[in-house]
C-alpha positions, 0 to 999 in steps of 0.5 A: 500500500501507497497513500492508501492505494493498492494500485499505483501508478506513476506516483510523483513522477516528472515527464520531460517537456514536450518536444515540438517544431514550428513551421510557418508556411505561406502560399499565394497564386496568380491566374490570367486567362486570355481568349483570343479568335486565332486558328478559330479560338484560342485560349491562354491559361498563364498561371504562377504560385508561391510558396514559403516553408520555415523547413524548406524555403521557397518554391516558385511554381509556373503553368501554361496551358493553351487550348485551340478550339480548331472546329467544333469537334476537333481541340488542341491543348499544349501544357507545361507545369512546374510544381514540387512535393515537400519532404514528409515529417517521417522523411524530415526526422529519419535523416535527423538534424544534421541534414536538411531535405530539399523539395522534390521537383517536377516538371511536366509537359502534356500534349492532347488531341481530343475529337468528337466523331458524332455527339454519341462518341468522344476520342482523346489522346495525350501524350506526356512527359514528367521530369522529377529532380531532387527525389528522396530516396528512402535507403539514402537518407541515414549515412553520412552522404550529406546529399538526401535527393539524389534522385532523377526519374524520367517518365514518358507516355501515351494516353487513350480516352473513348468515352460514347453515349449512345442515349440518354439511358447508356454511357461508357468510356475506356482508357488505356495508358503506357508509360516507361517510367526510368530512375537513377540514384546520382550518388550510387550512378543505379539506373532502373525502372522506377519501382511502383510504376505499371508500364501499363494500365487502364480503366473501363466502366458503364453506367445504366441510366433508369430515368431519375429514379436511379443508375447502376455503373460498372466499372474495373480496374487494371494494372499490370506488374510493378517492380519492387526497389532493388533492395526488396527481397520480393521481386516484381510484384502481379498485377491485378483487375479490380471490378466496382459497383455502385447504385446511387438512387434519385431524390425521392420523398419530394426529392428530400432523400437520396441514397448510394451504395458502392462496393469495391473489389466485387471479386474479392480478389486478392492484390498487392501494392508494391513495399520496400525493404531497405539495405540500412537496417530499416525493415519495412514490408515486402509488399502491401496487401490492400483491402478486398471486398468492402463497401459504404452506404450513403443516404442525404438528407435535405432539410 
């Protein structure tokens, strides 16, 4: 017994105070748009955004877009965008604070042809290319290497979209992308594919329209194999095809209720996102199974 009690716990005792970090951070964008009637309608979209972090200082990020409207069923668009991704707080602190981690940068660039066969079928096609500089890499940040973004990552594709809605009662679209995705360590001089990335996938999915009372869409999901970091003792890691239903009603009981239901992974089929395993000591999963067959029901209100 202590002070009466039988249980103790924690009697007069001291906590270390809190540790904390403080980071200020301040953003701001400015947009201009200007349309013009050249080669039929043109519009320039010029944007800029800025962006100030305590941790890791500034970031100036530009996007261009231009879209030509050449004839009413034929459209042009021409992108270049430069933006970056701050380093995450597990990143920050598994270097320490002997290092300091920059942002990782990209830059992209986006070309699209879309037309319009009749008002029933709809073709786009996008070409694309991503440029990442300065990309953590999660083996590289203990050691004394004092360069914590030694990464580049090179990632080229082409892009498919048709989507047709034959009637008010039916709509469907496909897509189908390929993309070669290539990553190099410019301290180690390691050239591989970059480890997570499909070089190819796609989605396709219908929708039932049954007037306003409700509609039923289909849809799947395809992914096809993905590498593992060279350190994961894994290997490359099966694609999958993953099939969505969803049934979402229209308003009823004078359009006050509606309701939803979706179910993912109908199948329950069994699939895995690519892990990684470093060779620092630092154990992390092989592979990460996801979620199989789940569900969510909604239903709104209005007042």
């Amino acid at each position: 017994m202590v002070e009466g009690k039988d249980t103790v716990v924690n009697v007069r005792s001291t906590f270390l105070p809190r540790v904390y970090d403080i980071r200020k951070n301040f953003g701001s964008y400015l947009q201009y748009v200007l349309e013009a009637p050249f080669l039929n309608k043109t519009t320039l979209t010029a944007g800029l955004r800025y962006d100030y972090n305590s941790y890791f200082g500034s970031n100036v990020s530009p996007r261009v877009v231009v879209v030509n409207e050449a004839t009413d069923r034929l459209t042009f668009k021409l992108q270049y965008g430069h933006a970056f991704r701050a380093p995450t707080n597990l990143e920050i602190y598994q270097t320490g604070r002997n290092f300091k981690l920059e942002t990782e940068k990209i830059e992209s660039y986006e070309a699209s042809v879309l037309y319009a066969f009749s008002g029933a079928v709809n073709v786009q096609v996008n070409g694309f290319r991503n440029n990442l500089s300065d990309v953590i890499i999660l083996s590289n940040l203990s050691g004394f290497n004092p360069d914590k973004n030694p990464g580049v990552i090179h990632v080229t594709g082409l892009e498919a979209v048709l989507t047709i809605k034959p009637s008010k009662e039916l709509s469907a679209f496909a897509n189908f992308t390929f993309q070669d995705a290539m990553a190099k360590n410019l301290t180690t001089g390691v050239h591989v594919r970059t480890p997570g990335v499909a070089r190819v996938k796609g989605n396709v999915g219908v929708t039932a329209y049954a007037g306003d009372v409700f509609s039923v869409t289909l849809t799947g999901n395809w992914i096809g194999q993905r590498n593992t970091p060279r350190t994961d003792p894994y290997g490359a890691v099966a694609g999958y095809f993953l099939t969505n239903f969803v049934l979402t009603t229209g308003k009823i009981f004078d359009k006050r209720i509606s309701a939803s239901v979706a179910v993912h992974n109908l199948f329950n089929i069994r699939w895995l996102d690519p892990g990684f395993r470093t060779a620092d000591g630092l154990v992390y999963s092989t592979v990460l199974e996801q979620p199989g067959r789940n569900g969510i029901f909604k239903i709104c209100v209005t007042l």
